[in-house]
Backbone as a printed PyTorch tensor [residue, N CA C, xyz], in Angstrom:
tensor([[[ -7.7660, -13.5030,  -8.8720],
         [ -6.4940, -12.8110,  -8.7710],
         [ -6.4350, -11.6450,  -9.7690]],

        [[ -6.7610, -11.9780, -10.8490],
         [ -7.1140, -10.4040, -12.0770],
         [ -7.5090,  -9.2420, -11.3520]],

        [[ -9.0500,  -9.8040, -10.8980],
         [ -9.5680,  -8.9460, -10.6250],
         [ -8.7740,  -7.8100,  -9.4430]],

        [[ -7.7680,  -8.4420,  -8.4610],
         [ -7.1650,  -7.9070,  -7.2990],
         [ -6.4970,  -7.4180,  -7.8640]],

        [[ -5.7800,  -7.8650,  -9.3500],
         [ -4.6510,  -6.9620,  -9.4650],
         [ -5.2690,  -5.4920, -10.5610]],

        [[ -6.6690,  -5.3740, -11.2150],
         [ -7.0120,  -4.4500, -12.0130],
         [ -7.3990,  -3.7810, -10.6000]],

        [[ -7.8110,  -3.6810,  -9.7480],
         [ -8.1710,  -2.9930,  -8.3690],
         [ -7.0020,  -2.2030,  -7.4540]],

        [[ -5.7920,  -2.8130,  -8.1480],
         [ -4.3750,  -2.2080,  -7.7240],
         [ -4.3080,  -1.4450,  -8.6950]],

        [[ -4.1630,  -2.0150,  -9.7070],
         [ -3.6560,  -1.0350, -11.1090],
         [ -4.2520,   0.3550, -10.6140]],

        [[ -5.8780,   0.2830, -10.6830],
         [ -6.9420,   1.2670, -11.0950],
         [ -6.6280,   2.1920,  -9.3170]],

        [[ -6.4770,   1.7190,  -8.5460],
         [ -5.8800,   2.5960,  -7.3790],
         [ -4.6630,   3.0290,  -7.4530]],

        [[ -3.6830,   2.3930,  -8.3910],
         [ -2.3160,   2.9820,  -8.4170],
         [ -2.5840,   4.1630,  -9.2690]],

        [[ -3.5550,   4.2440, -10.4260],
         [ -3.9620,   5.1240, -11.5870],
         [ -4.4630,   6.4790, -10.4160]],

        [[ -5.4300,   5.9240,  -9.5600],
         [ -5.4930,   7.2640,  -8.6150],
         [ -4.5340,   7.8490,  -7.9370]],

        [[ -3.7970,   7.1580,  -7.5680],
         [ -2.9090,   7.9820,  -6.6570],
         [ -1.9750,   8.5790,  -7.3950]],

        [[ -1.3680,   8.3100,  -8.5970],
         [ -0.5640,   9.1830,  -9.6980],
         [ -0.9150,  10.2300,  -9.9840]],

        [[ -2.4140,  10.2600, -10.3470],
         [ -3.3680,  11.5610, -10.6110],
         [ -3.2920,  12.4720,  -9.4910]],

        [[ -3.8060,  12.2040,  -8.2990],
         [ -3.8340,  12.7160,  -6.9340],
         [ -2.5230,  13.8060,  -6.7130]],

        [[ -0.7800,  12.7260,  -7.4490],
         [  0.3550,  13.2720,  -7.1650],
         [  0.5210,  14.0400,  -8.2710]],

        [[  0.0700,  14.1060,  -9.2280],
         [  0.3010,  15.0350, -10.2520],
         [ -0.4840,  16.0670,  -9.8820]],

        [[ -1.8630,  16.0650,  -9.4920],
         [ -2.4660,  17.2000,  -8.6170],
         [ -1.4550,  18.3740,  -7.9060]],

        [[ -1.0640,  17.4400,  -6.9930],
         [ -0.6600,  18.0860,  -5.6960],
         [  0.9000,  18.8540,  -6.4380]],

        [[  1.4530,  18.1940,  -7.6250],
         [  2.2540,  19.0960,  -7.7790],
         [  2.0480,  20.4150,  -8.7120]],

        [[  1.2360,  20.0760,  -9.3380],
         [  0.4210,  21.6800,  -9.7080],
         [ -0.0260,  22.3640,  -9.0590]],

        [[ -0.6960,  21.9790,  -7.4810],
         [ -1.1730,  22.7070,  -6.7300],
         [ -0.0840,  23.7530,  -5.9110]],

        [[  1.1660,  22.7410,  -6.0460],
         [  2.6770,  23.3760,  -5.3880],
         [  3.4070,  24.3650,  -6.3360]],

        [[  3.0850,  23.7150,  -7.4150],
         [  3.7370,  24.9180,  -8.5100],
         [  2.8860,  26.3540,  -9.0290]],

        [[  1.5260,  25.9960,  -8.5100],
         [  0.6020,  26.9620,  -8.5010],
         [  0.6760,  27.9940,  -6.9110]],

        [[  1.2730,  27.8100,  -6.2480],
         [  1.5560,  28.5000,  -5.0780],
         [ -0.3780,  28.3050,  -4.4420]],

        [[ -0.7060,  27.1470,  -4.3060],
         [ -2.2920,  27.2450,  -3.5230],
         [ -1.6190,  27.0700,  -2.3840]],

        [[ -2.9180,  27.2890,  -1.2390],
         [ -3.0870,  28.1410,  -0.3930],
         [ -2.1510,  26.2810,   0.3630]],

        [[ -1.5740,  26.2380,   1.0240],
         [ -0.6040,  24.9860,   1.7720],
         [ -1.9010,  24.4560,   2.4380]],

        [[ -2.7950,  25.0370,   3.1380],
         [ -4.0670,  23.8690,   4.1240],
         [ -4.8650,  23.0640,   2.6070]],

        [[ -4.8070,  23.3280,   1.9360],
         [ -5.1500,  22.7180,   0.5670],
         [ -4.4040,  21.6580,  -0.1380]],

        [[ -2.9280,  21.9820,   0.3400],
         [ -2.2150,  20.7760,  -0.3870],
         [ -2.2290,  19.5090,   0.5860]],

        [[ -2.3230,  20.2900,   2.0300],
         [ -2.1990,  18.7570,   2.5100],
         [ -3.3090,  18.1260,   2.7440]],

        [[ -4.6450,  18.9310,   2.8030],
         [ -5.7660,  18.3700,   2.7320],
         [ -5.3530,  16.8320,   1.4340]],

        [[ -4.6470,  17.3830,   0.3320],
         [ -4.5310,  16.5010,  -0.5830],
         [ -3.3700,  15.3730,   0.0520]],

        [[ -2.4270,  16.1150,   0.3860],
         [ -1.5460,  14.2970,   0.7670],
         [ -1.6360,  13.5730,   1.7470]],

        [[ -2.8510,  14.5490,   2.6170],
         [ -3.8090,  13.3660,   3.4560],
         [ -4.1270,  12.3400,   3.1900]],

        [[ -5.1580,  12.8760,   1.7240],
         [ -6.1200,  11.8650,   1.1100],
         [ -5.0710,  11.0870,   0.0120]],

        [[ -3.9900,  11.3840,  -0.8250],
         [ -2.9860,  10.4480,  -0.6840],
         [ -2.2180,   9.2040,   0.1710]],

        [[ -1.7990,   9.6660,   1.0890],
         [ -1.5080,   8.7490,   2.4370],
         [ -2.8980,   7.7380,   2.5510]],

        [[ -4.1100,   8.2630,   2.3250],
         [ -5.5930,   7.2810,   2.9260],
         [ -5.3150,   6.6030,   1.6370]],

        [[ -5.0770,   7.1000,   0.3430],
         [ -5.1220,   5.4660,  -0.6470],
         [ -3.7560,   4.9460,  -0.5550]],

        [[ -3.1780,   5.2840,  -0.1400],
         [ -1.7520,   3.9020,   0.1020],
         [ -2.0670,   3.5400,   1.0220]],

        [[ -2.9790,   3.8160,   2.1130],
         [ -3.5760,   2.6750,   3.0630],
         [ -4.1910,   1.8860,   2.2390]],

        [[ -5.1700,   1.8640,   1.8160],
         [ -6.1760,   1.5150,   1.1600],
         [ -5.2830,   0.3910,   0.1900]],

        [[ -4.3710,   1.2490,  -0.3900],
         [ -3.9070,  -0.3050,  -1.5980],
         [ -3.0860,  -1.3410,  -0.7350]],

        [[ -2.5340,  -0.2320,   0.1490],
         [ -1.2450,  -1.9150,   0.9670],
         [ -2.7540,  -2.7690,   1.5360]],

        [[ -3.2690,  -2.3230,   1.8690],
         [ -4.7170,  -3.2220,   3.0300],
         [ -5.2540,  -4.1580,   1.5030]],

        [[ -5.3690,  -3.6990,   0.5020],
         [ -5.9380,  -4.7030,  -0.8360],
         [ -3.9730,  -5.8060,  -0.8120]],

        [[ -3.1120,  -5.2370,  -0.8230],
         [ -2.0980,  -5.9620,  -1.4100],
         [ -2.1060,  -7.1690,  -0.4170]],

        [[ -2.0590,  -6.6500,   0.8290],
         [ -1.7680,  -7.6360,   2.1720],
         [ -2.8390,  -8.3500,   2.3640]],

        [[ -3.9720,  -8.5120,   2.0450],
         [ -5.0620,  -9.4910,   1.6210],
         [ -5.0580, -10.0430,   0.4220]],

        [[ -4.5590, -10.1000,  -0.5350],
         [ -4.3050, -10.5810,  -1.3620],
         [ -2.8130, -11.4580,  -0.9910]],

        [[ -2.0410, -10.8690,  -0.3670],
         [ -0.9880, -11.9810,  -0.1910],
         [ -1.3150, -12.9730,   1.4560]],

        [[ -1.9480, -12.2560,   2.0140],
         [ -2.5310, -13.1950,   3.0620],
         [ -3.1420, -14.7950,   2.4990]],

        [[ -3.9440, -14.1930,   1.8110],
         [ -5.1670, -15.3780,   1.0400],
         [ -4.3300, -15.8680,   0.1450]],

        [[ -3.0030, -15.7750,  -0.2170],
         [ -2.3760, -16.6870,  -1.4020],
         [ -1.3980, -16.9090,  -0.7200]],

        [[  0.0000, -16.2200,  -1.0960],
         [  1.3010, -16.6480,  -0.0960],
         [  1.4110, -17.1200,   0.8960]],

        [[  0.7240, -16.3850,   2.0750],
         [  1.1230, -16.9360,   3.1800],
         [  0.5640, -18.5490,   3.2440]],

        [[ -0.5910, -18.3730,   2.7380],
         [ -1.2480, -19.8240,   2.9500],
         [ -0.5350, -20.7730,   2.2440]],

        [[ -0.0520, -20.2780,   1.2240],
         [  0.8770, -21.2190,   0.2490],
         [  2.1460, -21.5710,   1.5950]],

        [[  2.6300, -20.5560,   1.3460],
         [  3.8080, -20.8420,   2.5080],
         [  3.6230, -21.7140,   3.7160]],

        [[  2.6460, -21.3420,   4.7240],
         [  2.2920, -22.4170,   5.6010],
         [  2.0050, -24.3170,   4.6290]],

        [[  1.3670, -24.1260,   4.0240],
         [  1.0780, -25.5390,   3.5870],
         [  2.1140, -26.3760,   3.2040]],

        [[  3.3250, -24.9450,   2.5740],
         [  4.6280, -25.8260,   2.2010],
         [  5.5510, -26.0040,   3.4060]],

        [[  5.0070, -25.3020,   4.5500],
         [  6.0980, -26.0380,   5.9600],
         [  7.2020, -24.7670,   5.9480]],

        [[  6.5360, -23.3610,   5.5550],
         [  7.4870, -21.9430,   5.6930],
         [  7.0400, -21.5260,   6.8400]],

        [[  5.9000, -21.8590,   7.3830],
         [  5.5380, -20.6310,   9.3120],
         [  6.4420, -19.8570,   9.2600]],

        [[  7.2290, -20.4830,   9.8150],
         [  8.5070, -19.1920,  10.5150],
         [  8.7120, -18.5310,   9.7250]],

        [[  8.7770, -18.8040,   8.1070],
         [  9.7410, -17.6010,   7.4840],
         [  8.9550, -16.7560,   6.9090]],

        [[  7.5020, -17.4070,   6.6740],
         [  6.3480, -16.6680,   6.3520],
         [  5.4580, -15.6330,   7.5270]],

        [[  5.5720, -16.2370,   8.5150],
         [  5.7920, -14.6650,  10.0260],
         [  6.5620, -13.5650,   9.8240]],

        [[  7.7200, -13.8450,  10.0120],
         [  9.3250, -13.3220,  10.0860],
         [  9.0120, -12.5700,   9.0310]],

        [[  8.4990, -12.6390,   7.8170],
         [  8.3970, -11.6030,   6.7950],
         [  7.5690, -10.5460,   7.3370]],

        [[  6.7100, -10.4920,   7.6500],
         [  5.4850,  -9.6630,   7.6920],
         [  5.7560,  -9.0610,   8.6040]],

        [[  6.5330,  -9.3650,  10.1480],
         [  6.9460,  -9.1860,  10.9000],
         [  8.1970,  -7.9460,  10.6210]],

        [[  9.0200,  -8.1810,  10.1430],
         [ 10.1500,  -7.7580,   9.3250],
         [  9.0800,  -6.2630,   8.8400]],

        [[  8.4400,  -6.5990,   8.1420],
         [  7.8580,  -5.7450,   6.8630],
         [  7.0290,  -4.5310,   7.5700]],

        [[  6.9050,  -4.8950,   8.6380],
         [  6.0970,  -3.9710,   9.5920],
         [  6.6810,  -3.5900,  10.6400]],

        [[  8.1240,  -3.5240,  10.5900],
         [  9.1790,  -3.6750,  11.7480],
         [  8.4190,  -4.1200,  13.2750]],

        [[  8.1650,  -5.1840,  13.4550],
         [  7.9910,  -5.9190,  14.8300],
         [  8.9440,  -6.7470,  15.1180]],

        [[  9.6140,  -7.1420,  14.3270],
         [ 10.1780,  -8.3760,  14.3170],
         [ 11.8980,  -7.9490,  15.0320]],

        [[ 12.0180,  -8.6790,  15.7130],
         [ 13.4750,  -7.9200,  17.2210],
         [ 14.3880,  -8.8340,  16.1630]],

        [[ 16.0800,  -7.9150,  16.0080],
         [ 17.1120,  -8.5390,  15.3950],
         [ 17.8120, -10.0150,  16.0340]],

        [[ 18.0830, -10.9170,  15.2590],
         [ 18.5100, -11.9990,  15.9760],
         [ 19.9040, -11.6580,  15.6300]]])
C-alpha cells in the first residue's frame, strides 16, 4: 500500500509541475498548439493516476466491502462515480 501511495504522491508531483508549466507557457503568450499539446499530456496523467487509484481501491475496498456483505453499495459507488448508475 506505501508503495501505491508514493506512486500517487510522485504522479501528483508531476502533474503540478506540468500545471505550473502550462501557466508560464500562458503567461508567456507561447504559441496555443503548444499549450495544449501540454494539457493533453496533463489530462493522459490524470488518466494514469485515477487508473493507479481505482486499482488500488479495487484490490482493497471493494474487496473489503464485498466480504463485509456491502455488493450493492460497493457497485452503486463506482457506478455513481462514473455516472452509470440511473436515479432511484
Amino acid at each position: 500500500m506505501q508503495a501505491e501511495k508514493q506512486d500517487v504522491l510522485k504522479r501528483l508531483n508531476y502533474i503540478e509541475g506540468h500545471i505550473a508549466g502550462i501557466r508560464k507557457m500562458v503567461e508567456e503568450d507561447k504559441y496555443c498548439v503548444d499549450v495544449l499539446r501540454q494539457t493533453h499530456a496533463v489530462r493522459k496523467a490524470i488518466e494514469k493516476l485515477e487508473l493507479l487509484i481505482l486499482n488500488g481501491h479495487l484490490q482493497s475496498c471493494v474487496i473489503e466491502g464485498i466480504k463485509e456483505g456491502r455488493e450493492e453499495a460497493v457497485v452503486e459507488e463506482l457506478l455513481q462515480l462514473y455516472g452509470v448508475a440511473g436515479n432511484k
